[in-house]
MDAnalysis code that builds the backbone (N, CA, C; Angstrom):
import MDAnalysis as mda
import numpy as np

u = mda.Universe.empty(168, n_residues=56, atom_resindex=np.repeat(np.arange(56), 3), trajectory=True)
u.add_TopologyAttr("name", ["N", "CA", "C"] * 56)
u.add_TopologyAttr("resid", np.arange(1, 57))
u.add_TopologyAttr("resname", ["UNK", "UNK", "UNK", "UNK", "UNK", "UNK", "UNK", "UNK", "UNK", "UNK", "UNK", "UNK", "UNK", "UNK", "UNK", "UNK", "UNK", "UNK", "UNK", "UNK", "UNK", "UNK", "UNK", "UNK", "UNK", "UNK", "UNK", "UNK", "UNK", "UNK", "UNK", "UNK", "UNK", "UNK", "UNK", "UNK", "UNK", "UNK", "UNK", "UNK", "UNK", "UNK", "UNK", "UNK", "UNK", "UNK", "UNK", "UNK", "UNK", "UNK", "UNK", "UNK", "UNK", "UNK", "UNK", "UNK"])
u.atoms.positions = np.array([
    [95.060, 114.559, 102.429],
    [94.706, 113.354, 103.167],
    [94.973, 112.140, 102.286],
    [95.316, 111.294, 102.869],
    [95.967, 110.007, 102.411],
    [94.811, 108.981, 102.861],
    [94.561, 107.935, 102.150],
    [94.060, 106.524, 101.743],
    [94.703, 105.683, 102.685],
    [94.555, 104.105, 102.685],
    [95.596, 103.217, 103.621],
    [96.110, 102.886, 102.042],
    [95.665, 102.777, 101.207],
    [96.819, 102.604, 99.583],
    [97.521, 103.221, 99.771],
    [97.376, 104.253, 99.329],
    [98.444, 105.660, 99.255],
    [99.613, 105.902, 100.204],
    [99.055, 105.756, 101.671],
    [99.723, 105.822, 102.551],
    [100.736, 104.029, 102.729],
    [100.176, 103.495, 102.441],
    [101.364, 101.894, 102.585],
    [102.200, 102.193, 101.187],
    [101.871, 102.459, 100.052],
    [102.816, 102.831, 99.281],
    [103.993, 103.938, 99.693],
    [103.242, 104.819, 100.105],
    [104.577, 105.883, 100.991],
    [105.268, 105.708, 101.876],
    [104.802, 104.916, 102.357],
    [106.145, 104.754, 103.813],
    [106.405, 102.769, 103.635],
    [106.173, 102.534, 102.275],
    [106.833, 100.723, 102.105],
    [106.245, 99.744, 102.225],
    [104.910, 99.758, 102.681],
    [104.427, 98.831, 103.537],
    [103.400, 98.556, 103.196],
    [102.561, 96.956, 103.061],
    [101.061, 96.340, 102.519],
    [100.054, 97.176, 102.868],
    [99.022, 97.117, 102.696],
    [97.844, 97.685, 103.015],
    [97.050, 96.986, 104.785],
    [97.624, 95.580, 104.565],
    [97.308, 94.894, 105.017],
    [98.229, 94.956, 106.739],
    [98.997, 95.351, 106.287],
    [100.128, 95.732, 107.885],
    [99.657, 96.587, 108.512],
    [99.291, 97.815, 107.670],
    [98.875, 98.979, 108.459],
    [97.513, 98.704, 109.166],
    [96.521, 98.017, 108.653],
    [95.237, 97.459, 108.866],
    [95.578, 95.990, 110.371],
    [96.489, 95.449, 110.097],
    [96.724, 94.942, 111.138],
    [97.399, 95.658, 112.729],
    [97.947, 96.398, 112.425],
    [98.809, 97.524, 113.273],
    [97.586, 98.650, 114.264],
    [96.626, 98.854, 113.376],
    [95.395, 99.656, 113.735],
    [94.333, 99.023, 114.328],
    [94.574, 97.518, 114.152],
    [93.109, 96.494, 114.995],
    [94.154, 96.265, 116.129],
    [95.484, 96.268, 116.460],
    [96.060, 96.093, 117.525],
    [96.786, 97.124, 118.344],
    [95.714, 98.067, 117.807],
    [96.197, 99.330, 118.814],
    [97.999, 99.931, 118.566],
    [98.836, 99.307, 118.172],
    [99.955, 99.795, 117.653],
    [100.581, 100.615, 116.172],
    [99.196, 101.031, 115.763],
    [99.985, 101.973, 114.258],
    [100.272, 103.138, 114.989],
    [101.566, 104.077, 114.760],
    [101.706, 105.154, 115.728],
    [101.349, 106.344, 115.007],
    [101.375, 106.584, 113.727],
    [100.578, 107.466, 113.044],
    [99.280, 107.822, 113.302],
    [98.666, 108.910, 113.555],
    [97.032, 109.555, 113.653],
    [96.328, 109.368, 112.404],
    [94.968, 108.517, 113.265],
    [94.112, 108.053, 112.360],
    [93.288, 109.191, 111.936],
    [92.503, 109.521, 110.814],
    [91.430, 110.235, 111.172],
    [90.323, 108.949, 110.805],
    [88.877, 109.553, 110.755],
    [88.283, 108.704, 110.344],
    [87.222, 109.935, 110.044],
    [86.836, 109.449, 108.459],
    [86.454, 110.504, 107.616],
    [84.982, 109.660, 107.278],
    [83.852, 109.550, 107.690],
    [82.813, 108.629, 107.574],
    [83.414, 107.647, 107.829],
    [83.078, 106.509, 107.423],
    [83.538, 105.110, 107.206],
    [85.213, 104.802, 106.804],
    [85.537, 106.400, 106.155],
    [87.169, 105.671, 105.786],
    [88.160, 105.820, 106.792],
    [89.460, 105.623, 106.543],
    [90.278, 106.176, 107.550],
    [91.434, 106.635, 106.696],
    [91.568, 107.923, 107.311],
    [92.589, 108.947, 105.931],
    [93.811, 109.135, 107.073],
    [95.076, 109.389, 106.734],
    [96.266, 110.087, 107.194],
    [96.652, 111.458, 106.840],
    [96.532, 112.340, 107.250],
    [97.753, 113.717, 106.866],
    [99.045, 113.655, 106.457],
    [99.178, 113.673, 105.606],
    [100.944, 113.904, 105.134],
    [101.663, 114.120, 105.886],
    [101.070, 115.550, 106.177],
    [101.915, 116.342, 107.835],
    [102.263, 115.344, 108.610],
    [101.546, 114.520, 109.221],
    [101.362, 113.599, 110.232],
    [102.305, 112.659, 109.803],
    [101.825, 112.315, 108.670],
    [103.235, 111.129, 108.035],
    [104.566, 111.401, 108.101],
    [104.869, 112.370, 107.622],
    [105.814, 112.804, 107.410],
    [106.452, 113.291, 108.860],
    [105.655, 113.664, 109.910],
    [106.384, 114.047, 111.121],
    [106.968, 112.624, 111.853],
    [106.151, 111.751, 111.495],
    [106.723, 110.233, 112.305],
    [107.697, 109.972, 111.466],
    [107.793, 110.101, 110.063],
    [108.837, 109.353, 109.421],
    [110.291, 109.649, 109.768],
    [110.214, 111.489, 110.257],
    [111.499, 112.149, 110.086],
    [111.792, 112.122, 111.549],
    [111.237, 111.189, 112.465],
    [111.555, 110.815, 114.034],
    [112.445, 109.531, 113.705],
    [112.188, 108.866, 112.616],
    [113.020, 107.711, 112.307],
    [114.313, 107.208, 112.146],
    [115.104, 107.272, 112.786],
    [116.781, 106.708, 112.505],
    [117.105, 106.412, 110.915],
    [117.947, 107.357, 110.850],
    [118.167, 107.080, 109.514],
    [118.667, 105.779, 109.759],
    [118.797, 105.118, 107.994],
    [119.893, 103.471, 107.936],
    [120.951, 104.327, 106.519],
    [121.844, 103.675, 107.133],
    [123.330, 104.524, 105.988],
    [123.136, 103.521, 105.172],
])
């Protein structure tokens, strides 16, 4: 399980995007919510990433 650190470092992106993306209903990754935090699965990461168009 992944952090929103951990996880914006892995796929490029602020802490602060993903946190904005999730108050507007558009992050497409599965949240969990682990008490108070909110963690990602790798699995999960990694299945949206490899839906992604590569860029040459």
């Amino acid at each position: 399980m992944m952090g929103i650190k951990e996880l914006a470092e892995y796929v490029g992106v602020k802490p602060q995007t993903i946190r904005n993306k999730i108050s507007l209903g558009t992050f497409p990754i599965p949240t969990k919510k682990i008490g108070r935090l909110l963690k990602w699965d790798r699995r999960d990461v990694d299945r949206y990433l490899d839906k992604l168009p590569r860029v040459n």
